[in-house]
C-alpha atoms as a printed R data frame, in Angstrom:
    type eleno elety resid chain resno      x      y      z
1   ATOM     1    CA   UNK     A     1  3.135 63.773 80.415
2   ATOM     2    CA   UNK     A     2  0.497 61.431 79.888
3   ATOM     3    CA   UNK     A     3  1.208 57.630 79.860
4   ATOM     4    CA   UNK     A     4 -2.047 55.524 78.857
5   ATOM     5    CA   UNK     A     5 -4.531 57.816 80.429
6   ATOM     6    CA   UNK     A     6 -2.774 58.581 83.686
7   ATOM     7    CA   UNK     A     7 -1.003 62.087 84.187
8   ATOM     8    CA   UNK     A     8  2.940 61.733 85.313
9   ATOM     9    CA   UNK     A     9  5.364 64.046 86.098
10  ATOM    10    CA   UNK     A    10  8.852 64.516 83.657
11  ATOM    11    CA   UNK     A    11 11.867 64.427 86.087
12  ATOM    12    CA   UNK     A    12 15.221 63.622 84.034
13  ATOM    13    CA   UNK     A    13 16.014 61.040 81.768
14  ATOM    14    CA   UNK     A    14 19.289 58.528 82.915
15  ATOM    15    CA   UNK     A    15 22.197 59.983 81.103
16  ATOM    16    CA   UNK     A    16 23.197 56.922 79.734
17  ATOM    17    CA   UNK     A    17 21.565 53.594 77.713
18  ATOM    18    CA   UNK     A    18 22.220 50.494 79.276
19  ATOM    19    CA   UNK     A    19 23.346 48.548 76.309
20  ATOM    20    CA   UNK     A    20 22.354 44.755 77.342
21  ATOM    21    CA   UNK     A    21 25.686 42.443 78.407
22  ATOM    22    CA   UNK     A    22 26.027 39.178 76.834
23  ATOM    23    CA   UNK     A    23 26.800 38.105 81.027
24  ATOM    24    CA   UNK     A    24 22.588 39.395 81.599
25  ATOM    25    CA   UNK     A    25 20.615 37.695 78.577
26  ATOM    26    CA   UNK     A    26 18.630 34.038 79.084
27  ATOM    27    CA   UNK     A    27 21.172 30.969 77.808
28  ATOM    28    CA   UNK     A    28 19.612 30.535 74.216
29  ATOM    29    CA   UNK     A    29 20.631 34.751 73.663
30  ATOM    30    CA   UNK     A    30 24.151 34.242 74.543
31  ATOM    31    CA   UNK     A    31 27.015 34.695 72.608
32  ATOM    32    CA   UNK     A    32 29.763 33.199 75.245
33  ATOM    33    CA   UNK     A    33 29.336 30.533 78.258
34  ATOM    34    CA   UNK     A    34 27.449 30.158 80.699
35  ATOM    35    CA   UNK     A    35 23.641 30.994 81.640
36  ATOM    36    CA   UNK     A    36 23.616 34.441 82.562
37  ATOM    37    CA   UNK     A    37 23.392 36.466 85.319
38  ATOM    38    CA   UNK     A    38 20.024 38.267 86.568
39  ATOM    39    CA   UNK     A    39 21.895 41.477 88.238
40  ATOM    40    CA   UNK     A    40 22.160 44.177 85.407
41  ATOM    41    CA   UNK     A    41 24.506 46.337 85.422
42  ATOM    42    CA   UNK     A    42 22.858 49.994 85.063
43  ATOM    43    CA   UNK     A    43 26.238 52.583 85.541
44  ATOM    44    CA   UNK     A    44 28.284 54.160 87.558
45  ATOM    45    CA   UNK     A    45 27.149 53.687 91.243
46  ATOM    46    CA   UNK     A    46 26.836 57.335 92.406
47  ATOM    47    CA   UNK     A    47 24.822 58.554 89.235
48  ATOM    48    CA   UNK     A    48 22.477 55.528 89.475
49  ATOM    49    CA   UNK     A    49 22.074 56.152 93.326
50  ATOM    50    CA   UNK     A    50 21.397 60.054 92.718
51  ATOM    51    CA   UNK     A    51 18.980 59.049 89.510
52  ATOM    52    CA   UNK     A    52 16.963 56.698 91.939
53  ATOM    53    CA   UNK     A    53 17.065 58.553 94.792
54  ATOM    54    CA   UNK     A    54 19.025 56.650 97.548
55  ATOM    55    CA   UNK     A    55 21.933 54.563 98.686
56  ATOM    56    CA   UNK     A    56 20.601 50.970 98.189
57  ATOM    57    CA   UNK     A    57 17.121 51.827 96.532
58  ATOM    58    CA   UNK     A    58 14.110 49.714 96.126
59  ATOM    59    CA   UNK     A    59 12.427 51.322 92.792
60  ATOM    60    CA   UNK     A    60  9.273 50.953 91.478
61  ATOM    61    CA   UNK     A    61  9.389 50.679 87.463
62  ATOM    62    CA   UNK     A    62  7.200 49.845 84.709
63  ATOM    63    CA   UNK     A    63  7.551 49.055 81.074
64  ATOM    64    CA   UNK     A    64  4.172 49.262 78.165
65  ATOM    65    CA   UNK     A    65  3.178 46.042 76.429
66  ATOM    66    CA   UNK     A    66  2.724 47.882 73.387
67  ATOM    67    CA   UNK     A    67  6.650 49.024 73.974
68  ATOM    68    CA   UNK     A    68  7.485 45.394 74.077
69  ATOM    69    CA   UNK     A    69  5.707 44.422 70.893
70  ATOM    70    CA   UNK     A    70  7.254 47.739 69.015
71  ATOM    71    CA   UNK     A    71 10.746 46.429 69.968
72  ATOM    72    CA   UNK     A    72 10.278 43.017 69.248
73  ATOM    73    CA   UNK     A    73  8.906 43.840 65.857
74  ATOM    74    CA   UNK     A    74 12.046 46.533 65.606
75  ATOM    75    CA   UNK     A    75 14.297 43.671 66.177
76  ATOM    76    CA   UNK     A    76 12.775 40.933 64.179
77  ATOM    77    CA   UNK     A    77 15.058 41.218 61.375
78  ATOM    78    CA   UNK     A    78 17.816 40.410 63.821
79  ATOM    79    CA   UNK     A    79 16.534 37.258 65.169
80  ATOM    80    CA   UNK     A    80 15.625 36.131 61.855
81  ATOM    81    CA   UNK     A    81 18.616 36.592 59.712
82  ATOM    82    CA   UNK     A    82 20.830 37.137 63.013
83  ATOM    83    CA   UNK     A    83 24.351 39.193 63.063
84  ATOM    84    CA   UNK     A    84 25.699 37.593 65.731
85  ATOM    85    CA   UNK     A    85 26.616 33.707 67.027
86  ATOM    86    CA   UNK     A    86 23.730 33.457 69.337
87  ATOM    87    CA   UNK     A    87 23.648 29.974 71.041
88  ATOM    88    CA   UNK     A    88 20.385 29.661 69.725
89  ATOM    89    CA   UNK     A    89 20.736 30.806 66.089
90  ATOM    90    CA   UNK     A    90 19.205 28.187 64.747
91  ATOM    91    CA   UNK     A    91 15.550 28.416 66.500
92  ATOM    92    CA   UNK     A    92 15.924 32.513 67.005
93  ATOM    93    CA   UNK     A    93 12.891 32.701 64.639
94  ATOM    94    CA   UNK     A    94 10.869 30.008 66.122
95  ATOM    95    CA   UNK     A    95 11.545 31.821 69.925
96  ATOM    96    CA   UNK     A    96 10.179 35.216 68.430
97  ATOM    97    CA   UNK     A    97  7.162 34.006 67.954
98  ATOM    98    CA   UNK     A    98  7.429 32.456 71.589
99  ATOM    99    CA   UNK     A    99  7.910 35.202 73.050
100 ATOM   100    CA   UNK     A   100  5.609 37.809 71.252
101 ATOM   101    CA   UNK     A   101  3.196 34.911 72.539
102 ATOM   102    CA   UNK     A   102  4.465 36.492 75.977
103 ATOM   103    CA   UNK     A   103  4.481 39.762 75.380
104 ATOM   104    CA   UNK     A   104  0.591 39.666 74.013
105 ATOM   105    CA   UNK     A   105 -0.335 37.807 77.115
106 ATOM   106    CA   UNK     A   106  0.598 41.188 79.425
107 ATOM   107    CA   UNK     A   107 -1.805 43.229 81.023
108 ATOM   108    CA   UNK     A   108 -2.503 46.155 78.362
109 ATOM   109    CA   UNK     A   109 -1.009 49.634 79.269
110 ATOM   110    CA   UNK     A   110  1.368 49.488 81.909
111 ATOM   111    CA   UNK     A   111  3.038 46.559 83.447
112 ATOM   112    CA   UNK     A   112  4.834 47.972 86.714
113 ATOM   113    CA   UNK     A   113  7.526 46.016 88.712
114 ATOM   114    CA   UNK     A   114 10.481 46.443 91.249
115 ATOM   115    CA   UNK     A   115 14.146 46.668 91.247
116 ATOM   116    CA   UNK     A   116 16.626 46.390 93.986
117 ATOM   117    CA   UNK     A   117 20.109 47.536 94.190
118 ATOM   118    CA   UNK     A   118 22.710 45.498 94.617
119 ATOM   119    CA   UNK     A   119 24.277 46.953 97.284
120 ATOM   120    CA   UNK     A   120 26.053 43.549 99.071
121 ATOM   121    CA   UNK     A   121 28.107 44.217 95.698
122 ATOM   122    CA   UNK     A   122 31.501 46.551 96.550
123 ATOM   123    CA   UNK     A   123 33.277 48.668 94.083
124 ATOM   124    CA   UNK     A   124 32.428 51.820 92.157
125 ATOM   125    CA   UNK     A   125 29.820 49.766 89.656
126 ATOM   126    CA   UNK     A   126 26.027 50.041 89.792
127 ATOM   127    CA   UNK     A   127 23.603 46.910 89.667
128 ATOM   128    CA   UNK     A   128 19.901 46.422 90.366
129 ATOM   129    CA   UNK     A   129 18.116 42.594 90.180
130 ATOM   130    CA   UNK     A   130 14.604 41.603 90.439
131 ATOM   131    CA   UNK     A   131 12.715 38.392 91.065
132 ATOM   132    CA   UNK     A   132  9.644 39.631 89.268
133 ATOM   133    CA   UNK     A   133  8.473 38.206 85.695
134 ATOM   134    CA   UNK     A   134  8.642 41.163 83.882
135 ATOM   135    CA   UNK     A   135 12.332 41.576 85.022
136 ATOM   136    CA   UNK     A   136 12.515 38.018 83.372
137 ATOM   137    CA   UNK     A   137 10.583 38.248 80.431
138 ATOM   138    CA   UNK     A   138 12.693 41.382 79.466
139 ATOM   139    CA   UNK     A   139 15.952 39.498 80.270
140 ATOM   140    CA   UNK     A   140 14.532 37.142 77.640
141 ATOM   141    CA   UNK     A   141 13.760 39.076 74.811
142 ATOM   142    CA   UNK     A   142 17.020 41.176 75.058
143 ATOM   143    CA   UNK     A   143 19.994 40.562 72.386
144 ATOM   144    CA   UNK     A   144 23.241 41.221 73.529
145 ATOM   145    CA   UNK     A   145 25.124 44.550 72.302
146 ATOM   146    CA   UNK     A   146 22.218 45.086 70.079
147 ATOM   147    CA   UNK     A   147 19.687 45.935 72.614
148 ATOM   148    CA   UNK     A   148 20.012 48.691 74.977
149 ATOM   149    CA   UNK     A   149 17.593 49.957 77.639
150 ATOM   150    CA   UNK     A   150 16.636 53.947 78.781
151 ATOM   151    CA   UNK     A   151 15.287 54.698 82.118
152 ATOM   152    CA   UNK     A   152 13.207 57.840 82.659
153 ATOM   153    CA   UNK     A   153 12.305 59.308 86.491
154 ATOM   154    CA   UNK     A   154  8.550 59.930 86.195
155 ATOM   155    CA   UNK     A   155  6.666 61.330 89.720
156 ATOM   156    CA   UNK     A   156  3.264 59.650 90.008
157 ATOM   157    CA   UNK     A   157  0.803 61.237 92.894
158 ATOM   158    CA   UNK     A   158  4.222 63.044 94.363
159 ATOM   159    CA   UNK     A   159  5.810 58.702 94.395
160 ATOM   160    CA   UNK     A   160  9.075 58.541 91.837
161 ATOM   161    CA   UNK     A   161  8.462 56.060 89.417
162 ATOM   162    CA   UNK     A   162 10.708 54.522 86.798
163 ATOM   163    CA   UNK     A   163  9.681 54.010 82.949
164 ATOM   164    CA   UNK     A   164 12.038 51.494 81.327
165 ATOM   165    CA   UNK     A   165 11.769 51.543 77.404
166 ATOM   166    CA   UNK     A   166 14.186 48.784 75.300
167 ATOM   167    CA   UNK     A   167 15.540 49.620 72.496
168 ATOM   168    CA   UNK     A   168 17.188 48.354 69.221
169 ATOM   169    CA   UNK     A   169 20.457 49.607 68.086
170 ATOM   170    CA   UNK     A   170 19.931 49.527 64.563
171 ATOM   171    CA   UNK     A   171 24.267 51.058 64.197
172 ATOM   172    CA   UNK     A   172 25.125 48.440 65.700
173 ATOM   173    CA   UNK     A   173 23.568 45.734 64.123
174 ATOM   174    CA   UNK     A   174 24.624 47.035 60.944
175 ATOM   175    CA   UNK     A   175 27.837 47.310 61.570
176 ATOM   176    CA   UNK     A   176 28.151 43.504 62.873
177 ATOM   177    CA   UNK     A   177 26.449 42.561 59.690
178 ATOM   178    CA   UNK     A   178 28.949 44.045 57.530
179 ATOM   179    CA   UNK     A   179 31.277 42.323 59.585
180 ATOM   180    CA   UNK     A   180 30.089 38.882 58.235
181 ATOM   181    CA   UNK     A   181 29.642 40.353 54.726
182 ATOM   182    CA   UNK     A   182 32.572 41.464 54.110
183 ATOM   183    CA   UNK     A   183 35.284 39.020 56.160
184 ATOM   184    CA   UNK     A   184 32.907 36.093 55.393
185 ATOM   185    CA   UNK     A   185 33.850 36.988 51.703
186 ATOM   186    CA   UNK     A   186 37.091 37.611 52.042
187 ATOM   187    CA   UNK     A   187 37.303 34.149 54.429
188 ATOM   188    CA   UNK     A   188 35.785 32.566 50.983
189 ATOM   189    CA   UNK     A   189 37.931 33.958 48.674
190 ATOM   190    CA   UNK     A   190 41.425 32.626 50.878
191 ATOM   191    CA   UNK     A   191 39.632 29.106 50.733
192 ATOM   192    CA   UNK     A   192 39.078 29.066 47.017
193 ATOM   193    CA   UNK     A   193 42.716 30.344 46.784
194 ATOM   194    CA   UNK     A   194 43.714 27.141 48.841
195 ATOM   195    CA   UNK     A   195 41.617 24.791 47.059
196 ATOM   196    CA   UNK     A   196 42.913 26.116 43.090
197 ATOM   197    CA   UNK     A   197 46.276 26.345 44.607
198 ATOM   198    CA   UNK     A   198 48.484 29.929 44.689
199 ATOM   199    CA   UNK     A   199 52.165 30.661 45.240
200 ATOM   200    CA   UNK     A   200 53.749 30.885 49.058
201 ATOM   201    CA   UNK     A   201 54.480 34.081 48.852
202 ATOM   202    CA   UNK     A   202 50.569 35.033 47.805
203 ATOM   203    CA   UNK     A   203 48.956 33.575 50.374
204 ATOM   204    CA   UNK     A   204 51.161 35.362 52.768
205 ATOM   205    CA   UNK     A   205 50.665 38.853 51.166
206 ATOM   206    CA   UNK     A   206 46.648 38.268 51.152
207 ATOM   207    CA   UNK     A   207 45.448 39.473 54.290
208 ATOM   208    CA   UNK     A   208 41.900 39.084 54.958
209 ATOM   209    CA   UNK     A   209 40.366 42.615 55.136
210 ATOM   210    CA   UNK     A   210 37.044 43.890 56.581
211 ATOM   211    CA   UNK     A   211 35.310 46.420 55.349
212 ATOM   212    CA   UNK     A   212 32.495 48.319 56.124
213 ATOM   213    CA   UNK     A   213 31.697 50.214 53.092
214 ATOM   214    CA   UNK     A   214 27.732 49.673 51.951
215 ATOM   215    CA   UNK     A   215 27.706 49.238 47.784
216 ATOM   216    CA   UNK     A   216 25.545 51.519 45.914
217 ATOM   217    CA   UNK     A   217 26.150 54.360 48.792
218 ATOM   218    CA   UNK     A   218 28.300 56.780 46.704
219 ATOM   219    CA   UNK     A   219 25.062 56.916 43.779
220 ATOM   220    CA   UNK     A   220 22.771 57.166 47.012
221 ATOM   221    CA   UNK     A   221 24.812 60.125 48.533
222 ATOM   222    CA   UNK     A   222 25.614 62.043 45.000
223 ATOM   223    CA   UNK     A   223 21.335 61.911 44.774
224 ATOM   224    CA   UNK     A   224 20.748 63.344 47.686
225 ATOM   225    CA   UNK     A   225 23.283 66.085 47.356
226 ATOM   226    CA   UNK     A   226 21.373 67.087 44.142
227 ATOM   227    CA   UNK     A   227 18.047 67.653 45.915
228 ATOM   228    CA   UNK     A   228 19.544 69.162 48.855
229 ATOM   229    CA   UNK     A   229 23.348 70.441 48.790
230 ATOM   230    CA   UNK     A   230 23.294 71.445 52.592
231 ATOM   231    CA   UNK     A   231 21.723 70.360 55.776
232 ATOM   232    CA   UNK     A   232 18.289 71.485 56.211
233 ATOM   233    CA   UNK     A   233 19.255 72.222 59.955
234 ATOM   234    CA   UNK     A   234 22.538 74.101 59.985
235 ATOM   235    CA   UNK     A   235 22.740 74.901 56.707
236 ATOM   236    CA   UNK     A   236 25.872 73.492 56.413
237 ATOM   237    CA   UNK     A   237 27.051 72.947 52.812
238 ATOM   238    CA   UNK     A   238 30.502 71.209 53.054
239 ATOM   239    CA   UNK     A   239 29.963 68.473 51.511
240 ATOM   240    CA   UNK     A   240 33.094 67.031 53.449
241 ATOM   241    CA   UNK     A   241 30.770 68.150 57.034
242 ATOM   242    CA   UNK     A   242 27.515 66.526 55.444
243 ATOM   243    CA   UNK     A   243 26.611 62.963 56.043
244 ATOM   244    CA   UNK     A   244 23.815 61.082 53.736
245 ATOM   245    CA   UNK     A   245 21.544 59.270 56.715
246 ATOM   246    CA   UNK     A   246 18.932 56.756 56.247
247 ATOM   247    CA   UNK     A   247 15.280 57.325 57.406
248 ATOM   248    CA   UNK     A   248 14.459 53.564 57.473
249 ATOM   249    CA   UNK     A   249 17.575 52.075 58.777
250 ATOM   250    CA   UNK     A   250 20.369 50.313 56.378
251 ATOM   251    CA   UNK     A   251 20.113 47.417 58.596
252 ATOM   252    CA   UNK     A   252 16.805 46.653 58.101
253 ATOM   253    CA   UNK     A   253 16.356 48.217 54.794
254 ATOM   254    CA   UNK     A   254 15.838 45.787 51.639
255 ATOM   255    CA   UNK     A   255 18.718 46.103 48.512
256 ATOM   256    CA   UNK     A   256 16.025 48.583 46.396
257 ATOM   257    CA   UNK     A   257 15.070 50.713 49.784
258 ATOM   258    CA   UNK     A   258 19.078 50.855 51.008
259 ATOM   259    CA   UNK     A   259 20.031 52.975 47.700
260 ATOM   260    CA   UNK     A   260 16.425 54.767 47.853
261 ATOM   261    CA   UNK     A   261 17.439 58.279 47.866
262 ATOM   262    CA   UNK     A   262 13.611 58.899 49.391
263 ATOM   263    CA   UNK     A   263 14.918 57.209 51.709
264 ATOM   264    CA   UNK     A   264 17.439 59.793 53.317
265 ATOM   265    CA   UNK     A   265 18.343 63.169 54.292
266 ATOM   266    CA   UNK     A   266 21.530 65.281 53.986
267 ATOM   267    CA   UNK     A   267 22.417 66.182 57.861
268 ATOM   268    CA   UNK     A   268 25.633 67.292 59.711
269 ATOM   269    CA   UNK     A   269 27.018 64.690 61.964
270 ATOM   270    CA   UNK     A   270 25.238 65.651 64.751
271 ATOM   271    CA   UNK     A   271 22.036 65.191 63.804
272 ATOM   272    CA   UNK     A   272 22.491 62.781 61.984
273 ATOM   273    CA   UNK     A   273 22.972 60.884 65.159
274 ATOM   274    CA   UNK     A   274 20.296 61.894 66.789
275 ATOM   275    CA   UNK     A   275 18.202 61.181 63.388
276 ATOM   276    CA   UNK     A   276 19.960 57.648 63.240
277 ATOM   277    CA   UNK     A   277 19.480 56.765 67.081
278 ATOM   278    CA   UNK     A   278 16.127 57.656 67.218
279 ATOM   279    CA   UNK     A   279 16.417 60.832 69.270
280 ATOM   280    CA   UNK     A   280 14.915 63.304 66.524
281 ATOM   281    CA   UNK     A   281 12.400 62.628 63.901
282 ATOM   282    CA   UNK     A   282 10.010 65.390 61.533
283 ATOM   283    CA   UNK     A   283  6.760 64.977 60.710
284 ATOM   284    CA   UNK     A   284  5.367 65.503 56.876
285 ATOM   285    CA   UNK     A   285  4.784 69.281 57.811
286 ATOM   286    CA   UNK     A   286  8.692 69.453 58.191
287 ATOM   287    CA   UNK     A   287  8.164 69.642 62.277
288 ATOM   288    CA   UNK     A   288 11.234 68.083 64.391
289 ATOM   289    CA   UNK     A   289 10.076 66.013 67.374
290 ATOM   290    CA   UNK     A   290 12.549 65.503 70.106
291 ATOM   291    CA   UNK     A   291 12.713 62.306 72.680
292 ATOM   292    CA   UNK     A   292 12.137 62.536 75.788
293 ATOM   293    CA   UNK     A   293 14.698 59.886 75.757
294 ATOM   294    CA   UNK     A   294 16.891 62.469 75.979
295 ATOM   295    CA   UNK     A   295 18.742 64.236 79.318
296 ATOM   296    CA   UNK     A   296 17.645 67.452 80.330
297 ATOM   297    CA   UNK     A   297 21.138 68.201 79.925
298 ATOM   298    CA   UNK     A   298 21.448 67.311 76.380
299 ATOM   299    CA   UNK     A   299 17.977 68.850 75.053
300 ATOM   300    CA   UNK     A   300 19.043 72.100 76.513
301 ATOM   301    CA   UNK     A   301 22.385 71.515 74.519
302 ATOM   302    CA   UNK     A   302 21.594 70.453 71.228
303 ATOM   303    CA   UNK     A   303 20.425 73.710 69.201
304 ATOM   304    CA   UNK     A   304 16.603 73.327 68.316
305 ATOM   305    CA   UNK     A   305 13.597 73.090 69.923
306 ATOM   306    CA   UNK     A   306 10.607 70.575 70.039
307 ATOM   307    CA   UNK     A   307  8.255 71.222 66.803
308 ATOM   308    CA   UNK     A   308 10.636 73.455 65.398
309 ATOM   309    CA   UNK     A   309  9.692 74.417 61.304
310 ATOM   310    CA   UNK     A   310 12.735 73.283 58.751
311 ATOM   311    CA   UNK     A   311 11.262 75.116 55.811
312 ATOM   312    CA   UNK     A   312 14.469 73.361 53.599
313 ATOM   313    CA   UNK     A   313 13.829 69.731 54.285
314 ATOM   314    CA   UNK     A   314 12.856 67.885 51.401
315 ATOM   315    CA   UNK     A   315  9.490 66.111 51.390
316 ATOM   316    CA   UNK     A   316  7.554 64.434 48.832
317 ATOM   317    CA   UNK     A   317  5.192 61.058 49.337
318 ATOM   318    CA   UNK     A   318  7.890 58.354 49.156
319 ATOM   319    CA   UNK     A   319  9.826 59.868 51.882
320 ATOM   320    CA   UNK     A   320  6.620 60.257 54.229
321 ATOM   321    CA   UNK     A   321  5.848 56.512 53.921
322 ATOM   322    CA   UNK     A   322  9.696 56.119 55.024
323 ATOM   323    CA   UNK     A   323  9.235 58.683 57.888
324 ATOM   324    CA   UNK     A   324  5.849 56.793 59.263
325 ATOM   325    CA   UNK     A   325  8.514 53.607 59.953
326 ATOM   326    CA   UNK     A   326 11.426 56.158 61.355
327 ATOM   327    CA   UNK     A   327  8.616 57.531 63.567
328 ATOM   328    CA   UNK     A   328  6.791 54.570 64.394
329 ATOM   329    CA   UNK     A   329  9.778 51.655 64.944
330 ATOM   330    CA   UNK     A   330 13.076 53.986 65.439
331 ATOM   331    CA   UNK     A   331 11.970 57.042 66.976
332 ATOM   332    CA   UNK     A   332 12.041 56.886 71.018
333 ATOM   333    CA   UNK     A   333  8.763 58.657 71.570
């Protein structure tokens, strides 16, 4: 594969994302005490050993500036409307900007640095640190439990080398934001209750209950059933099997573009995963790309095949604009 300009090897892709701990971010990211701890924790010991290559490996890695500025502007909507208590909530917005500042300031292309494992730790848990300012500036800009890093093995002149790509879990983000819709409202509703006054016996019956239901999605789904009853993939048609997925993430989707029915498929469950995480995408021909991102393992496993042809998937103009942003911000090319 070819990584600005310079020809690498493909060796295996970690089998696991490395979702980012609230114990590893800088203080201002954090959601509990403390100010973080530069070790990360990167798996179980033996499969990060065998993935890098040696019993208490010193790894050479790199990461792409232009990587860094596509997650940062994948994330934005988090750190400006954020879904979690970060101890710096309040200037999140103001500290994008910062560090985008940082991010533009990197060498173009790649950025390479080194890891270390932490081997002086015991026990059955994998960690690697660095003292190097990319190690740094990506503990920075990482979220916790809504960031997650993949690690690729590349081979560079017959040397291993290590790409590390962040990532922004869009699921997840969603699903703490209808956290805070819906409990927030409920929260509301108990302390109007309180205020107009309400019998004993009511305000121990009403329970505060979350819910993660997304309004508007039952008109979004019925559409999309119309234009396609079945998944273009499997051809699935049971409707109970089916699963109406978002091109442009609900997350950071606006109301009018969150019940957009060009802005969906109908796919079984499992790809609609990989659709949803970033793993698949199509192009406007009706082509399915798959990540890299992706084990060996798992490619071999999953049922089609890079550039594949689904002659079935619906396409028209509105859904190609919506594709360019699944291809260009959620896809893990």
């Amino acid at each position: 594969m070819t990584i600005e300009g310079e020809n690498f090897t493909f060796v295996d892709t970690f089998e696991t994302p490395i979702t980012v701990a609230d114990s590893w971010v800088m203080p201002k990211n954090k959601l509990g005490d403390g100010n973080g701890e530069a070790k990360l924790y990167f798996g179980s010991r033996d499969k990060m050993e065998q993935f890098f290559g040696e019993i208490g490996f010193t790894a050479t890695c790199f990461v792409l500036r232009q990587d860094l500025q596509a997650y940062m502007n994948a994330i934005k909507a988090e750190y400006f409307t954020p879904s979690q208590e970060y101890r710096g909530k309040d200037e999140m917005h103001l500290l994008w900007s910062e560090r985008m500042g940082k991010i533009n300031e990197l060498p173009k292309g790649i950025v390479d640095f080194t890891i270390r494992e932490q081997s002086q730790i015991a026990g059955t848990r994998g960690y690697v640190n660095s003292s190097d300012k990319v190690y740094k500036l990506i503990r920075e800009i990482s979220l916790p439990l809504v960031t997650y890093i993949s690690a690729m093995r590349l081979e560079y002149n017959g040397h291993p080398m290590f790409y590390l790509k962040l990532f922004a879990d869009f699921e997840e983000i969603e699903k703490r934001k209808a956290f805070i819709e819906n409990y927030g409202a409920a929260i509301r509703q108990t302390e109007e209750e309180a205020f107009f006054g309400v019998r004993e016996d009511e305000v121990i019956t009403k329970t505060p209950t979350v819910r993660y239901g997304r309004e508007g999605q039952d008109e979004y789904r019925r559409k999309l059933l119309e234009e396609c009853p079945f998944c273009p993939i499997t051809m699935i048609n049971e409707e109970s099997l089916l699963i109406a997925s978002h091109i442009k993430p609900w997350a950071v989707s606006d109301s009018k573009e969150r019940i957009d029915p060009n802005n969906g498929f109908i796919l079984s469950p499992l790809y609609d995963k990989l659709f949803d995480r970033g793993y698949i995408t199509f192009t406007d021909d009706k082509h399915v790309s798959i990540s890299n991102w992706l084990s060996r393992q798992v490619k071999d496993r999953i049922g089609i095949k890079e550039n594949q042809l689904f002659q079935f998937l619906p396409m028209n103009d509105s859904r190609a604009k919506y594709l360019e942003y699944h291809r260009n911000t959620v896809f893990k090319g």
